[in-house]
Steps between C-alpha positions, in 0.01 A plus 500: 500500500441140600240466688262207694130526366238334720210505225157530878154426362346437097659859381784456663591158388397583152712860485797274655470234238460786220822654673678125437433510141623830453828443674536175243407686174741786643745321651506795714550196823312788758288175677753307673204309714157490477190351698165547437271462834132424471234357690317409163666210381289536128730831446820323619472224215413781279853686456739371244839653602522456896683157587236290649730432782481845572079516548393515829180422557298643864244497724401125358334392857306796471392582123608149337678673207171672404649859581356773816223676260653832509486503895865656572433507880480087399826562290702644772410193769607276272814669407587518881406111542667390177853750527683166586414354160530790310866601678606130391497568142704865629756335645618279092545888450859593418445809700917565485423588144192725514468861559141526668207341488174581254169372667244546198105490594161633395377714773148453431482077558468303782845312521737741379371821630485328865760275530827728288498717812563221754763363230688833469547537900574134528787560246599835606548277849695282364710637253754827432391582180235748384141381434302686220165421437325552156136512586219514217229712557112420390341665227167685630280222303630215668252570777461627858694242684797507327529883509435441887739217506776745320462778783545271777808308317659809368542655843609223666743391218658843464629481899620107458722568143806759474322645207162432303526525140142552355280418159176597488258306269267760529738700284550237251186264455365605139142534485314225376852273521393165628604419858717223386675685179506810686709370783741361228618798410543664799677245653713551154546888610624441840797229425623736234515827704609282760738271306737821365526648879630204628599370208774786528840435551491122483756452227600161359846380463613684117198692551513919395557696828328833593655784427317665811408159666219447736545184767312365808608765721354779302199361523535387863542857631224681246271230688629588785293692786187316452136549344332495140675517200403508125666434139479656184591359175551668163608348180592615128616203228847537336453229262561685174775682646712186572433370192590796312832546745373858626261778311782629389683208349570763199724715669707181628826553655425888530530716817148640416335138508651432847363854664173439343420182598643576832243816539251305343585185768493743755156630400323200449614388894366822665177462277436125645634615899206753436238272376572253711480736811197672434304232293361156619652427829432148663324721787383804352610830744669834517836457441593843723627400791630140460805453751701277246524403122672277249535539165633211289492507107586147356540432112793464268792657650559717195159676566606589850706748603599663814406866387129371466526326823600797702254725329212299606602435871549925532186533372333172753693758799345765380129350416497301840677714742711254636862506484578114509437417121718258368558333154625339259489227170437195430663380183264213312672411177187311356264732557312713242369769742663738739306519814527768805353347839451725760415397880399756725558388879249641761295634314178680726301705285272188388117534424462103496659442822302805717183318342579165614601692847136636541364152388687372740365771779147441413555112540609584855238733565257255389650184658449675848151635403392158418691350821351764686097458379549109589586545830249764551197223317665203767451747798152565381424116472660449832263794658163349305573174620561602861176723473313204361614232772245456753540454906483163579382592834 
């Protein structure tokens, strides 16, 4: 899937410039543009693989480069001000050659969790093509504000995107990681669950063709419809086995070797479909009742089969309820693992997001308590002041 990544905020220009690595070391070519936006010009000069052309920096006759202090309602202004400058690095975009757009932000900061939702309406606007956003959510350390900041954004981003996929760092911050080291890895996590779904069917000229093969469109329409989605990812190493030529190199050439390896092939795919379902999702939920999935296993094409593949989508139907599961492989020839990702497309049954919901509700409630109590305290001065004034005949 080639796709358009606008890297909105410090995470999001850092997960887009881990994302540009990636795409080099694989050569997997999923980033056909990318711009980072920020209004912090210190985290713009910080990224290593985003052309510099391709920086925008806003809000400089406002913050002068020094960022908006985690004030998203700040975030958003600017965004609407600043749209011009940020579409004119959208329009080098070969958007003829993309399949959607991937707007990548922390919800818990000031820039990107304000201004990616006035981004992804401007460019839904504008443009034909579906606009995903990957937001970030906070871990529950990271302090009040940001966890505030995260249940405004997330609302408001989930209406502006055609889906939301979701990682929560609450689920993956180590305790006593530093903040720095911690985020690292994480950012690590996402590009690779991230890099093999869209990394799928985006095969190079000689390159080994799917069997079962997984393109744009598959993941276009398990998108499709809207809301939160999550990924799981599930790995097992086949090193030994492809230097070796097969755990049953002894038997070469006989029938038995071929219908062993096959059932053991088989096995080993369902195992990782079921791991990678039920284990550490980027948003932790229920998987009942998701309305789509997508199930993509990538590794050498000899450790892939279609038998495997099938399996594990039946039992994604049968596990989620839903009757649009799709899948498929995604041969990688230089890899030493075989890998099953699994995204689950809106996906409801989520602890983190009802949490953030009722943060969000109490923020409300509060906002109009405090409004409220201020204008009762000014009519109260008023009254004491008209009490107090004396005739002046």
């Amino acid at each position: 899937m080639k796709l358009a990544m606008i890297g909105f905020g410090q995470a999001g220009g850092k997960i887009l410039d881990t994302f540009l690595e990636h795409d080099e070391q694989a050569g997997s070519n999923i980033v056909r543009a990318a711009v980072a936006v920020n209004t912090a010009k210190a985290d713009l000069m910080g990224l290593e693989h985003v052309p510099e052309e391709n920086r925008v920096l806003i809000g400089q006759s406002r913050v002068k480069g020094h960022g908006v202090g985690a004030d998203n309602e700040l975030g958003a202004e600017i965004a609407e001000e600043d749209i011009d400058e940020i579409q004119g690095a959208i329009d080098d975009i070969p958007v003829h050659e993309v399949d959607a757009f991937l707007v990548i932000t922390g919800l818990g900061g000031g820039t990107g969790s304000g201004g990616s939702p006035v981004l992804a309406r401007h460019i839904k606007r504008i443009y034909t093509e579906p606009v995903y956003g990957l937001g970030i959510l906070p871990a529950g350390d990271e302090g009040g504000i940001y966890t505030l900041n995260a249940a405004r954004s997330f609302q408001t981003l989930v209406r502006e995107v055609d889906n939301l996929l979701v990682f929560d760092n609450d689920a993956w911050r180590k305790t006593g990681e530093s903040m720095q080291g911690g985020y690292a890895q994480i950012n690590e996590e996402i590009v690779k669950r991230f890099g093999i779904l869209f990394g799928a069917g985006e095969v190079e000229q000689g390159g080994e063709v799917a069997e079962s093969v997984v393109d744009s469109s598959e993941i276009i329409n398990t998108l499709a419809g809207g809301g939160v989605s999550t990924v799981g990812y599930a790995a097992e190493s086949v090193a030994d086995e492809k230097e070796s030529g097969g755990i049953l190199s002894r038997f070469t050439g006989s029938k038995e070797e071929s219908s062993l390896d096959s059932a053991n092939t088989t096995n080993r795919i369902t195992s990782l479909v079921r791991k990678a379902a039920l284990g550490r999702l980027t948003l932790p939920c229920e998987i009942e009742g998701a309305e789509r999935a997508l199930l993509v296993t990538a590794g050498p094409s000899k450790f892939l089969n279609r038998k495997g593949i099938e399996r594990g989508r039946k039992w994604l139907e049968e596990q989620t309820g839903s009757m649009e599961v799709r899948g498929g492989d995604y041969p990688v020839e230089a890899s030493d693992n075989v890998a099953a990702v699994v995204l689950l497309s809106g996906v409801t049954n989520v602890p983190r997001i009802k949490e953030l919901q009722q943060v969000a509700i109490e923020a409300q409630e509060n906002i109009g308590e405090i409004e409220s109590e201020s204008e009762q305290n000014l009519q109260e001065l008023v009254e004491d002041d008209d009490d107090e004034l004396e005739p002046l005949f």
